[in-house]
N, CA, C and O atoms as a DFTB+ gen file, in Angstrom:
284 C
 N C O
     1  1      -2.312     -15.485      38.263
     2  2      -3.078     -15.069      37.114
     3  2      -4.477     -14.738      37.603
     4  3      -4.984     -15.473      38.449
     5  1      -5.124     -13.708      37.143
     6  2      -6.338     -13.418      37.831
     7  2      -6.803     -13.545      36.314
     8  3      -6.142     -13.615      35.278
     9  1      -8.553     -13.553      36.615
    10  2      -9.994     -13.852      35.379
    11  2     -10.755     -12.465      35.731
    12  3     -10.804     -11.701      36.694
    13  1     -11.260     -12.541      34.572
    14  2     -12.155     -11.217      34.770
    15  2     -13.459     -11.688      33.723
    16  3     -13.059     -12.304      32.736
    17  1     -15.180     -11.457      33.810
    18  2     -15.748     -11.825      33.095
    19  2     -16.710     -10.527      32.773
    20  3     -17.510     -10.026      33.562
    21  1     -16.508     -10.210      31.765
    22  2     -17.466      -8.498      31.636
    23  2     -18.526      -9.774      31.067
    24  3     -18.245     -10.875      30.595
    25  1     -19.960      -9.063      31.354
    26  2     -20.499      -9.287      30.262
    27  2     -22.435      -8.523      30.471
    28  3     -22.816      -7.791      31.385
    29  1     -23.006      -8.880      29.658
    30  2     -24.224      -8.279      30.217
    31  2     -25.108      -8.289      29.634
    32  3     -24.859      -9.046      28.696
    33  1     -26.463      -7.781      29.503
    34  2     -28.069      -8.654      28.976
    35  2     -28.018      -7.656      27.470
    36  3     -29.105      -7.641      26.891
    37  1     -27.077      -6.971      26.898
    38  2     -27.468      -6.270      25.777
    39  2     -25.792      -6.356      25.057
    40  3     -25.593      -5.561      24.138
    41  1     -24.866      -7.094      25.375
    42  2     -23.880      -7.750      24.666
    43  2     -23.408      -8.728      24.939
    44  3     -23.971      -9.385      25.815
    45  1     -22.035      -9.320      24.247
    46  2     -21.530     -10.587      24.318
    47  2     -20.322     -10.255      25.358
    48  3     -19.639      -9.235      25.445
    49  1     -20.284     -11.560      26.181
    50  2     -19.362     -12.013      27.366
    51  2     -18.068     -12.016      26.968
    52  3     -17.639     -12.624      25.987
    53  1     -17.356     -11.256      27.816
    54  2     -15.793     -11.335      27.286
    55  2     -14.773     -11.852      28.703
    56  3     -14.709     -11.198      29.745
    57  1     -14.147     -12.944      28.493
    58  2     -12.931     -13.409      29.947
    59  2     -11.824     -12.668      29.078
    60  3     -11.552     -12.694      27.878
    61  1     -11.173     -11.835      30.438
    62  2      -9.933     -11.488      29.974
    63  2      -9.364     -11.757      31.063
    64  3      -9.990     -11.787      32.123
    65  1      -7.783     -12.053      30.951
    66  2      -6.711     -13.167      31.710
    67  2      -5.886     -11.803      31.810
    68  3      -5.642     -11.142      30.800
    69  1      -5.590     -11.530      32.721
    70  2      -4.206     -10.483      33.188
    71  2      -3.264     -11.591      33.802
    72  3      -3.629     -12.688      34.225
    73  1      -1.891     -11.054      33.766
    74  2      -0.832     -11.826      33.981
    75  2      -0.207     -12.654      32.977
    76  3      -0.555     -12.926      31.828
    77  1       0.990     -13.059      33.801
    78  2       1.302     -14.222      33.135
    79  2       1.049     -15.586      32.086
    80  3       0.756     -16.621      32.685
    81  1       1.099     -15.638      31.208
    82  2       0.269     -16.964      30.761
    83  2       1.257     -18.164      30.458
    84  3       0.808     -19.295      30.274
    85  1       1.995     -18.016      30.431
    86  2       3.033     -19.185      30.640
    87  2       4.927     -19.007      30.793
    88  3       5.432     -17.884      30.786
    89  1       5.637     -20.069      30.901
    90  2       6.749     -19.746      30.945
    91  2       7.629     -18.605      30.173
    92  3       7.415     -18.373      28.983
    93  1       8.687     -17.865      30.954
    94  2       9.429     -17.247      30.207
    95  2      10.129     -17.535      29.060
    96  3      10.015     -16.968      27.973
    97  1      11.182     -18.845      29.481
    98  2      11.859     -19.380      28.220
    99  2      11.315     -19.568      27.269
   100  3      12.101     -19.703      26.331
   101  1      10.278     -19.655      26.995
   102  2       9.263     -19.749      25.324
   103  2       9.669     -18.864      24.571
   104  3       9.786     -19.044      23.358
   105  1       9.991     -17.606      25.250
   106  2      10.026     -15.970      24.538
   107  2      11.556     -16.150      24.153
   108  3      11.999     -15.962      23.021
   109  1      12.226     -16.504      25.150
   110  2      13.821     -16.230      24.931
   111  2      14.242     -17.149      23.667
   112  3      15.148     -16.788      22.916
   113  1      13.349     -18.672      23.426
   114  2      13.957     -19.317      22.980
   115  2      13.371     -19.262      21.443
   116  3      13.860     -20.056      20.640
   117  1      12.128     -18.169      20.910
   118  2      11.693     -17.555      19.791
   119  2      12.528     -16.670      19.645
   120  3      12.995     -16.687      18.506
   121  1      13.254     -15.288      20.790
   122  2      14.125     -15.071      19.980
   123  2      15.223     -15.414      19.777
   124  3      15.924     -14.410      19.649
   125  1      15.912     -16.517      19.648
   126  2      17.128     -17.107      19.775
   127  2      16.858     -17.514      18.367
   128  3      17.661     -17.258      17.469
   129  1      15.074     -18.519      18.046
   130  2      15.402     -18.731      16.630
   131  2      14.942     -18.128      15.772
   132  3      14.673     -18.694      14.713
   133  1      14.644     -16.437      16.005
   134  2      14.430     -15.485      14.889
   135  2      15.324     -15.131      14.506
   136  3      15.516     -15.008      13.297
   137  1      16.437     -14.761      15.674
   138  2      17.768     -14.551      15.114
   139  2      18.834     -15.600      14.005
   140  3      19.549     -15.388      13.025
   141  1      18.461     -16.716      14.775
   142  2      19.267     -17.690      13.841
   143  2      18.701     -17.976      12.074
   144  3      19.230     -18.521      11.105
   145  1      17.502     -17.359      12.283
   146  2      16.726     -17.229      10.974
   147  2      17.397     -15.883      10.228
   148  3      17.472     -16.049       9.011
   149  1      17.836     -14.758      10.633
   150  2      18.329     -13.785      10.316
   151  2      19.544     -13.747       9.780
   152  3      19.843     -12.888       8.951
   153  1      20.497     -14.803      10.249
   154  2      21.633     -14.829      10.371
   155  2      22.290     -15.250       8.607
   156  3      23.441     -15.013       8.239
   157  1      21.477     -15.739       7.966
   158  2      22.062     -16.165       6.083
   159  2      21.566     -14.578       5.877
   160  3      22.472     -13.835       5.500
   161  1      20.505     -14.072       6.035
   162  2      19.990     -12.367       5.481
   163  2      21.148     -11.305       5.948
   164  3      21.601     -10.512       5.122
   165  1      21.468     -11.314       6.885
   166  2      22.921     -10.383       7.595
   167  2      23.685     -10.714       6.492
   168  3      23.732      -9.990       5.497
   169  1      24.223     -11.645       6.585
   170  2      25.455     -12.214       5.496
   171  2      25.497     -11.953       4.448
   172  3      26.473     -11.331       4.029
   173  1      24.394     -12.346       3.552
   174  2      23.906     -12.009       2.429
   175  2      24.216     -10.219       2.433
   176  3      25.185      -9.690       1.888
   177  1      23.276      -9.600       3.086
   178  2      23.547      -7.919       2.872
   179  2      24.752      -7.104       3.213
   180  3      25.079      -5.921       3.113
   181  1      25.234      -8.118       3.618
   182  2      26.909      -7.717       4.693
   183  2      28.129      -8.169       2.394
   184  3      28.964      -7.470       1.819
   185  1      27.693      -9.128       2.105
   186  2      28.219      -8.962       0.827
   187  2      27.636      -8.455      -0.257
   188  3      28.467      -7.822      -0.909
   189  1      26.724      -8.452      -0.673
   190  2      26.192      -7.722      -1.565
   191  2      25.512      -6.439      -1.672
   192  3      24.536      -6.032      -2.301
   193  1      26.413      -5.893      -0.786
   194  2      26.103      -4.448       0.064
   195  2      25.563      -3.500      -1.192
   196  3      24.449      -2.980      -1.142
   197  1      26.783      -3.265      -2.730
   198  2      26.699      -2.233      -3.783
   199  2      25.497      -3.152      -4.734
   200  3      25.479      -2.739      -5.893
   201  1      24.665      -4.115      -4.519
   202  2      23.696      -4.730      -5.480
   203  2      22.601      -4.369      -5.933
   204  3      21.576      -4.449      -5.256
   205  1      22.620      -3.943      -7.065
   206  2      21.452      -3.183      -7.654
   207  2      19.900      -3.722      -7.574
   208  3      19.718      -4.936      -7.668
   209  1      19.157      -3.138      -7.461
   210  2      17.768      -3.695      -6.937
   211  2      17.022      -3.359      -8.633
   212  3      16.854      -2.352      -9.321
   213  1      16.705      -4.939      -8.783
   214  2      15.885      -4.933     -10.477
   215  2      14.875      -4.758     -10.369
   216  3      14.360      -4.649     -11.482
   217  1      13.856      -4.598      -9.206
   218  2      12.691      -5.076      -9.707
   219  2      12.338      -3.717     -10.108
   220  3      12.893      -2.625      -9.986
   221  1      10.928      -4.236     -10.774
   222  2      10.287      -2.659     -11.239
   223  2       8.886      -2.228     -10.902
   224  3       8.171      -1.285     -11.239
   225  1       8.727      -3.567      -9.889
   226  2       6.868      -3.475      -9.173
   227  2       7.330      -2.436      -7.855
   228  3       7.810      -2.553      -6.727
   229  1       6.885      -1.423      -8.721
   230  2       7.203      -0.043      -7.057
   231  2       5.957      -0.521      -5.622
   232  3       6.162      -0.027      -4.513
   233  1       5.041      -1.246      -5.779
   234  2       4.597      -1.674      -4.544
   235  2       5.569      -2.733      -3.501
   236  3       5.734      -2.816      -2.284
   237  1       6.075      -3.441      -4.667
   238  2       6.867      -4.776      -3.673
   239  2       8.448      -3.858      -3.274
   240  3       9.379      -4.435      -2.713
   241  1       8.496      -2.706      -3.589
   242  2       9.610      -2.087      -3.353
   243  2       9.493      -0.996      -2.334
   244  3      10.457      -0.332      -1.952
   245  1       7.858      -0.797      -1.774
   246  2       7.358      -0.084      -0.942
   247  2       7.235      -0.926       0.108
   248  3       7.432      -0.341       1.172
   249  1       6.919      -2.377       0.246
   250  2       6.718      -3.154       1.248
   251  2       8.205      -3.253       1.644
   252  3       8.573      -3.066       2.803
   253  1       9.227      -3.621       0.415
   254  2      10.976      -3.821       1.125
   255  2      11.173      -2.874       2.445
   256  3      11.207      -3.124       3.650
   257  1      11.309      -1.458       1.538
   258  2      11.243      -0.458       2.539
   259  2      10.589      -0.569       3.956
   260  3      11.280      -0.431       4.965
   261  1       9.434      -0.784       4.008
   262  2       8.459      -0.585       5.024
   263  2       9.188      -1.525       6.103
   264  3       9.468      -1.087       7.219
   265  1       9.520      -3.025       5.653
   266  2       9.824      -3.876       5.836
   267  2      11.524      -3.318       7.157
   268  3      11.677      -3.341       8.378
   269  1      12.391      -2.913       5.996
   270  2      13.535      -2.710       6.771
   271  2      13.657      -1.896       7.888
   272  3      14.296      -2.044       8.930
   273  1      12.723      -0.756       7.375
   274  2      13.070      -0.026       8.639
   275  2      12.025       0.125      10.245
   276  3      12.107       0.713      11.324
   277  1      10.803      -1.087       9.334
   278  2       9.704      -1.354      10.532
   279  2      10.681      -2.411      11.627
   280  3      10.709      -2.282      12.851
   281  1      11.576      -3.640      10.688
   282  2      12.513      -4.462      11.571
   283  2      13.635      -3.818      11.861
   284  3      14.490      -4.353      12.566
């Protein structure tokens, strides 16, 4: 891991860290439980595939959207 320290007499000091910052398995094992978090939502949309959508707040129906096809 290397340090780096910008800084200078007419702004504020910044350390920035290149590399690594800790173990791999951390990552693998967030996504192991995003997925397992996913896994009742699959199911759920896997049966109620033809289910009509009630709401009628067109913003919270703009975030759904945004939502599905941003994940």
């Amino acid at each position: 891991m290397s340090y780096s320290v910008i800084g200078g007499a007419d702004g504020p000091t910044s350390i920035l860290l290149a590399g690594s910052t800790g173990p791999d398995w951390i990552n693998i094992l967030g996504l192991v439980f995003v997925a397992l978090l996913l896994i009742p939502n699959i199911i759920y949309a896997l049966m109620f595939r033809n289910q009509e959508n009630k709401c009628d707040n067109k913003f919270m129906n703009v975030l759904e959207q945004i939502g599905r096809y941003i994940a």
